[in-house]
N, C-alpha and C positions, 0 to 999 in steps of 0.2 A: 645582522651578520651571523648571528649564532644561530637563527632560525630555520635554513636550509640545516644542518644540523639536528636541530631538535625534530623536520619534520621526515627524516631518514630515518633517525629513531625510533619514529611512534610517540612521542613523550606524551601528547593529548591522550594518546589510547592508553598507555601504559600508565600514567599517571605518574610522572619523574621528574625531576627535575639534572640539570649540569651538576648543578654543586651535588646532590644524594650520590651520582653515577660515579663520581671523582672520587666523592669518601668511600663509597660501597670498591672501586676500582681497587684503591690504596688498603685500604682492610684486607680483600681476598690476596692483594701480593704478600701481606704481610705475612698471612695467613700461611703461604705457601714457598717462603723466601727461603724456607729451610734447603729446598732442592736443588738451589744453585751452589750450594757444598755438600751435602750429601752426594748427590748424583755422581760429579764428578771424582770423586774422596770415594765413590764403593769402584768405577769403572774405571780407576786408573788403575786399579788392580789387574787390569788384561794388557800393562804395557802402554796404554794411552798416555798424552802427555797432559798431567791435573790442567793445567791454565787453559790449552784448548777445549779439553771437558766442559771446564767450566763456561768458557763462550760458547759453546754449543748449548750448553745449557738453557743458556742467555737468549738466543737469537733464535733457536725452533719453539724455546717456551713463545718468545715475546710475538712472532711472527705467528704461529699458529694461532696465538690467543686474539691478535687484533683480528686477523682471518673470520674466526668466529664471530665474531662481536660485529663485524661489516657485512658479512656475507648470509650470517645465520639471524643476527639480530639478537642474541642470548649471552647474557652476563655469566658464562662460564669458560673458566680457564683452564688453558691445556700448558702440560711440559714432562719432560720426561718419564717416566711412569716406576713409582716404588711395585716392586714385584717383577715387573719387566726388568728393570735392568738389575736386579738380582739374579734372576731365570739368566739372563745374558752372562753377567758376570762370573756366578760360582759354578752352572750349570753349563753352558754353552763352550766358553772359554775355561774355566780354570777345571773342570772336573773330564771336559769330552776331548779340552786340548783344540780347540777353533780356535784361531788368532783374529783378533779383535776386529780386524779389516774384511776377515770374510761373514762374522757374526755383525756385522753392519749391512751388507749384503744381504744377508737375511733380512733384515728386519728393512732395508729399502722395497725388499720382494712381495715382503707379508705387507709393506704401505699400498704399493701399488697394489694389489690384489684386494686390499681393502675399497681402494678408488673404484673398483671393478663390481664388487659387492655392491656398494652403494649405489652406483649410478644404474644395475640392476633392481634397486629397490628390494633385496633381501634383507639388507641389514635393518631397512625401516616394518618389513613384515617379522622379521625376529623382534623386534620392538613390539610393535603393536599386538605380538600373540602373548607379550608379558600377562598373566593374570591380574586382573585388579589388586586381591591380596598381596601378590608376591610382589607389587610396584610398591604398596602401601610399606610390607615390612623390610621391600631394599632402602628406603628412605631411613625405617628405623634403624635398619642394620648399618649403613652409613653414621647415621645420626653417634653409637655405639662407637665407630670405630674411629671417629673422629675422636669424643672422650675418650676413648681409653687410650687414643695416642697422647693426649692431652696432659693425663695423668701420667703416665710415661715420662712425659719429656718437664714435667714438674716435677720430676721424682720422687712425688707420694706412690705410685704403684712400681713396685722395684723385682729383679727376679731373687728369685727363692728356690733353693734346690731342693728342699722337699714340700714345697707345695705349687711349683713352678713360676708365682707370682705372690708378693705379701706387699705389707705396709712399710714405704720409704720412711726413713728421719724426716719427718714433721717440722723439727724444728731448725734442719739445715736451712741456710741461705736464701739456695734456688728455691725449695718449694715454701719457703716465707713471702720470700716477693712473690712467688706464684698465685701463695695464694691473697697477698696482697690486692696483686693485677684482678683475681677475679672478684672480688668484695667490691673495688672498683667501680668494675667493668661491669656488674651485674646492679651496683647502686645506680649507675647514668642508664641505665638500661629500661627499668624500672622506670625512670621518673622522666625516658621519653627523651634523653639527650640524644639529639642527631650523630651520627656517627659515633654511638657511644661504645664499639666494640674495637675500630680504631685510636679513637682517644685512650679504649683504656689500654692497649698498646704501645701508646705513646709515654702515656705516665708509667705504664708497668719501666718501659724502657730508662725512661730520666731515672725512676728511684733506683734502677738496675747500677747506674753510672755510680749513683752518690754513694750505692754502698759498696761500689767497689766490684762486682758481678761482672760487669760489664766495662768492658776499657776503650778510651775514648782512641782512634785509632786513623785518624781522619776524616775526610767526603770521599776527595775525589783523586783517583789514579789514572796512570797508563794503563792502558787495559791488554792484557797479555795475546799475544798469537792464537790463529785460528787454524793454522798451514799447515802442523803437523796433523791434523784430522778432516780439515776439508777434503771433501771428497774420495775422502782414501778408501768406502767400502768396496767390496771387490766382491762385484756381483757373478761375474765368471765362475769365482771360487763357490759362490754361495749354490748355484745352480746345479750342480755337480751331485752323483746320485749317492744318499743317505744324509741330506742335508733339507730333504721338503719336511723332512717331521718336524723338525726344527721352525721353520716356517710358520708350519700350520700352528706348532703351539706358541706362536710370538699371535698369530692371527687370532686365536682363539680367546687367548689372553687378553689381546686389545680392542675385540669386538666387544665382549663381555662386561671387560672393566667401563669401557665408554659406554655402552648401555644401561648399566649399571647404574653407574654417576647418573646422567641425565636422568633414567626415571627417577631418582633420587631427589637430588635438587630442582628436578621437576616440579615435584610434589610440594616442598618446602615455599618455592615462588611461584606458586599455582599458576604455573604453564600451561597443565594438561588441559584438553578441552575432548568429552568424550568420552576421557580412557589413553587418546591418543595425544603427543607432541609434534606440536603445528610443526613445520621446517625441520622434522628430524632430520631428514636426508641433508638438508646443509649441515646441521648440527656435526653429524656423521663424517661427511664431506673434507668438511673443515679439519676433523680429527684423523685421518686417514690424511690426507696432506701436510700435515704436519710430521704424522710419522716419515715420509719420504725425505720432507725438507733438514728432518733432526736426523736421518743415517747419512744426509748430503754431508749435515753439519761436521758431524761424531758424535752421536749419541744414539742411546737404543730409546724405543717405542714411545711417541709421543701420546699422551692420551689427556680425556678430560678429566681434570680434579677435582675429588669431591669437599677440600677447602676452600672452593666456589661458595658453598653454603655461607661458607663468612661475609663477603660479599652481597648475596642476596641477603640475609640476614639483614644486613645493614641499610636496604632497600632499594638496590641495585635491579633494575629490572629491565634493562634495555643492553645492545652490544656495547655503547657507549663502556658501560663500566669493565667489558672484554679489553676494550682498548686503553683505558685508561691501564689495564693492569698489564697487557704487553707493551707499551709504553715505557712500563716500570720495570719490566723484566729487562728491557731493552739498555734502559739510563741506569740497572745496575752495572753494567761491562766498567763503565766511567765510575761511577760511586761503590766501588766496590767496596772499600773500606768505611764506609757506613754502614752499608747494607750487612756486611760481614757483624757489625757491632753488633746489632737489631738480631739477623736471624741466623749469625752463626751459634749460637748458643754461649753455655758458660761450662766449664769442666764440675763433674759431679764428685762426690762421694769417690765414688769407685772407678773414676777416671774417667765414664764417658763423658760425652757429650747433653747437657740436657738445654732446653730450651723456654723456662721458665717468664719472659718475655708475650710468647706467642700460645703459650699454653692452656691460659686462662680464657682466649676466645675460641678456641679448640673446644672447650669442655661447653662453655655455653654454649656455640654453635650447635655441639651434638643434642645439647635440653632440646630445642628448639628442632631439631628434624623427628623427635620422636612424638609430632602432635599428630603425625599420622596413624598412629598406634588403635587411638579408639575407629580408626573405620573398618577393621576388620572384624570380623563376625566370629569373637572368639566361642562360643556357642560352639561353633561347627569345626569340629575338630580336624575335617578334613582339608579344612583351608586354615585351621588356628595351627596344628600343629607343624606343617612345612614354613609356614610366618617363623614359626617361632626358632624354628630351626634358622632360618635366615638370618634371624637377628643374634643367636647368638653365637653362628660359627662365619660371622663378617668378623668380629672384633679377635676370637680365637684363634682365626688362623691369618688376621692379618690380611685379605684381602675380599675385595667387592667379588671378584668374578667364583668364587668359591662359595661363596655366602648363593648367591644367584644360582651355581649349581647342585649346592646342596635344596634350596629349594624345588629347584624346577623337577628333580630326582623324586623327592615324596612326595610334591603335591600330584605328579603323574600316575605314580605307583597309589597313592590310598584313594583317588577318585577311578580308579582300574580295577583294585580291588574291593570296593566297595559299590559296585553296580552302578556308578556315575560316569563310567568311563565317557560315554557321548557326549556329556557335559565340554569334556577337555579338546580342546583344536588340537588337529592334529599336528601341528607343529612343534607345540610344547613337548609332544612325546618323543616326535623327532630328536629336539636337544635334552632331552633327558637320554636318551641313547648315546648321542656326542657326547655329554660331561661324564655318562661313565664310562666310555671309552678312553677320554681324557684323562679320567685318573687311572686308570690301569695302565696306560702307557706312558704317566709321569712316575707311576710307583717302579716301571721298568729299566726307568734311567739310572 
């Protein structure tokens, strides 16, 4: 019965099994469970209504993620995109004054134009003209920004107004269990326990209850309306003249960040073959579909997440474990108040939100992407120092697709002026031109 199955998969070639796809599935949602309240908790702020948010949340994560996982074959998960719906949120609507229906519009606009992209095969040649090094240190630069949310959301790295980041209370609560969960999670890990980055998830979870972090709050509810947000973007409005900039920086953003990601966790679950990823263009495909299906929903730009790594990590190597984790996006709508317990977090210190739970596989997932580190040729400053800049203005400024343009920006410019310029495809120079174009007309806003 299960065998049609396993041989859609690959599992022979892949070398997998149901049960690894299931735990690797379950890990990456857990991994990533934050964004069904986050997401909707920053974009209700344009007027949306939070409970549809958060179905929408629910249903373009979970449908774009099986998507990939069927159609690409690759255990990486999509859903609404941190960055993007910030840009949407405080920049679009709350700072330019676009009401949330026509900046939905937009971002239906920049999906399909992404669908356009890809079935052109651009987005798969802006891939493939990725350098080796700059593939190697977006892995690490990922790898970075996962730990340092990690730490974040444990409360050991906390803001500080004069040195803009210091050291949390140690000895507060959340970053006790936190760092509980990762002593853990890094002991089963070590000694080879199966799924031992979900497990330690789980146990982080249980001691969360005992001491009280964590409040027991049920399984399963009625799962709130999706009607005030179905359909409501308003492509008319979006189309209308001084609103393509807009567009293009929803597109730019979400080509970038998805490219990003995948060579990322590329790299981590040794996909690439080459240089290049087999099925990009579905990979691609898949994620530009999703962003249509999520402005259908109410929500801005679907993309791939790079808390996928947790997932693979966990040895997830087939689409199965895609599905297994839309699946789970999906049976949150219903279980919301468990899921809520797990990855709403617990209140900190200083009133936010932290996440002490999920944080501990955050930090290790990030050890674990930076084994890409030694294949770069640090010798060669002309490919060490754009690496290095990548790795370390991902975690700085909070996003993959910055991290990738600060890159591709010096590694064009010191092989241009260092007589290697022929070295460089011309392609790369091309988007070194686009990302500073990019920031000059984000500094403009």
């Amino acid at each position: 019965m299960l065998q049609p199955v396993k041989n859609f998969f690959h599992f022979t070639e892949l070398k997998t099994d149901i049960r690894t796809e299931l735990v690797a599935g379950l890990t990456t949602f857990m991994a990533m469970a934050y964004i069904i309240f986050v997401n909707p908790a920053m974009i209700s702020k344009t007027g949306m209504d939070f409970g549809a948010a958060m179905m929408a949340t629910c249903v373009s994560a979970g449908l774009a993620t099986i998507l990939m996982g069927v159609y690409a074959n690759y255990p990486i998960a999509l859903a609404p995109g941190m960055g993007e719906n910030a840009f949407f949120t405080y920049t679009v609507c709350l700072t330019m004054g676009i009401s949330w229906q026509v900046a939905l519009g937009c971002v239906f606009i920049e999906g399909v134009l992404f669908i356009i992209l890809t079935l052109t095969k651009l987005r798969q040649a802006i891939m493939d003209s990725i350098p080796a090094p700059l593939r190697y240190s977006t892995a690490c630069g990922i790898g970075m920004l996962i730990a340092f949310i990690g730490l974040i959301d444990a409360g050991v790295i906390v803001k500080n107004p004069a040195t803009l980041v210091g050291l949390g209370d140690l000895l507060s609560p959340p970053a006790i269990l936190a760092g509980f969960g990762f002593l853990i999670t890094a002991v089963m890990l070590i000694r080879k326990v199966r799924g031992a980055i979900l497990w330690g998830i789980l146990v982080t979870a249980g001691a969360g209850m005992m001491a009280g972090l964590l409040k027991w709050q049920g399984v399963v509810s009625v799962p709130p309306s999706m009607m005030p947000t179905l359909m409501q973007m308003d492509i008319a409005g979006a189309l209308k003249i001084g609103l393509f900039s807009i567009v293009f920086i929803f597109l730019f953003m979400d080509i970038f960040d998805t490219v990003g990601t995948l060579a990322g966790v590329a790299e981590l679950g040794g996909f690439m073959r080459g240089g290049k990823l087999p099925n990009a263009g579905r990979a691609m495909l898949s994620d530009a579909a999703g962003t249509c299906a999520g402005a259908a929903c109410g929500t801005p730009t679907v993309t791939a997440y790079a808390e996928s790594a947790a997932g693979i990590a966990s040895g997830g190597r087939s689409g199965l474990t895609s599905v297994f984790t839309g699946l789970a996006f999906l049976a949150a709508i219903f279980f919301f108040p468990l899921i809520k317990m797990i990855g709403g977090g617990c209140p900190g210190l200083d009133g936010g939100i932290l996440h002490p739970v999920t944080a501990p596989a955050m930090v290790i997932v990030g050890s674990m992407m930076l084994h890409s580190v030694t294949k770069i040729a640090w010798k060669d400053y002309s490919e060490s120092i754009p690496c290095f800049l990548v790795i370390l203005t991902m975690p700085f400024t909070f996003s993959i697709a910055t991290g990738i343009a600060t890159g591709f920006i010096s590694y064009a410019a010191l092989k241009l002026f260092t007589g290697r310029g022929k070295d460089v495809p011309w392609l790369v120079y091309l988007l070194a031109v686009l990302f500073i174009m990019r920031f000059v007309y984000l500094k403009s806003l």
